[in-house]
C-alpha positions in Angstrom: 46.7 17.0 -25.9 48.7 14.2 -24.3 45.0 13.4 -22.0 43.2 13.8 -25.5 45.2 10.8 -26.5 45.6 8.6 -23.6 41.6 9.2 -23.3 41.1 8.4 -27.0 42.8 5.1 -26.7 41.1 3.7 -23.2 38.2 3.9 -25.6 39.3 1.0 -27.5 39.4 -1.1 -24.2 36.2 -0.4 -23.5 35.3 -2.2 -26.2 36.4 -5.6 -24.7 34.5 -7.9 -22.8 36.1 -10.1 -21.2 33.7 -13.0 -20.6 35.8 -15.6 -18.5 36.4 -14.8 -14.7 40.3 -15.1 -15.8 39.9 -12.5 -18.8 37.9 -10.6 -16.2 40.9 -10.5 -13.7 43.6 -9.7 -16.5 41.3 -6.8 -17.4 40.5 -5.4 -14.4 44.8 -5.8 -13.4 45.3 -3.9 -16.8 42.8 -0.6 -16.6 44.4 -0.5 -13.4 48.2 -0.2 -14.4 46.9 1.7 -17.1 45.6 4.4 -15.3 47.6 4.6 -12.5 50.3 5.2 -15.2 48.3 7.5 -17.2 48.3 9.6 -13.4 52.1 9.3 -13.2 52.7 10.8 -16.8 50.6 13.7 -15.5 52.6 14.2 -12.6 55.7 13.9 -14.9 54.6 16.6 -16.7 54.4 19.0 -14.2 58.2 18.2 -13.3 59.8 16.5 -16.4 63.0 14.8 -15.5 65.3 12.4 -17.4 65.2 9.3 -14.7 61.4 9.6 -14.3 61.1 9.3 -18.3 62.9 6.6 -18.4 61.4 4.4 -15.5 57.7 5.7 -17.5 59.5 4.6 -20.8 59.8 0.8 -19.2 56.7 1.0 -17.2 54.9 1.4 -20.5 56.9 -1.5 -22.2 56.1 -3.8 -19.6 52.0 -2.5 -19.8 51.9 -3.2 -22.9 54.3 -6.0 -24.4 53.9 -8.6 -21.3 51.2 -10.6 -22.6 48.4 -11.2 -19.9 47.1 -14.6 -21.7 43.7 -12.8 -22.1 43.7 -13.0 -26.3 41.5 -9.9 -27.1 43.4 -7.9 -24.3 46.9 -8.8 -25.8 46.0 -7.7 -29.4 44.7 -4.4 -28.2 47.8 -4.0 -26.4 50.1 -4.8 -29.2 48.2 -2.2 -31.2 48.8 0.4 -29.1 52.5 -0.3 -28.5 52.9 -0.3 -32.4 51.4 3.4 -32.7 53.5 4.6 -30.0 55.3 6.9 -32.0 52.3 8.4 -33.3 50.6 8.2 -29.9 53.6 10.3 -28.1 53.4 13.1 -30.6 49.8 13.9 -29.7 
């Protein structure tokens, strides 16, 4: 269920479109911390331990409440953060 989710949510990326070639940049930077996380919490559950989840717990604060200065971005980001609890239980 957990790749339901994460898979779910990339979808409301998607939907940005970043015009400027600085909006472009912070973009491309996020989907790529995105799912290079979304490949660590894969591998973390295949061997679930209590200092990995809590170096994902602040890798996924930083993600997602370090504002990239791309507007649309940072919303969508701030979104997600704020359904976190009903994001984990999926």
């Amino acid at each position: 269920m957990l790749a339901l989710c994460w898979l779910h949510e990339a979808r409301h990326y998607k939907k940005l479109r970043p015009q400027t070639g600085y909006a472009q940049r912070r973009y491309s930077e996020f989907t790529s911390q995105l799912w290079d996380y979304y490949r660590e919490l894969l591998a973390y559950r295949l061997a679930p331990a209590k200092a990995e989840a809590h170096r994902l717990s602040k890798r996924f604060e930083r993600i997602f409440k370090v504002p990239s200065g791309y507007e649309q971005l940072d919303e969508r980001k701030a979104l997600t953060f704020a359904g976190t609890k009903s994001f984990w239980r999926c």
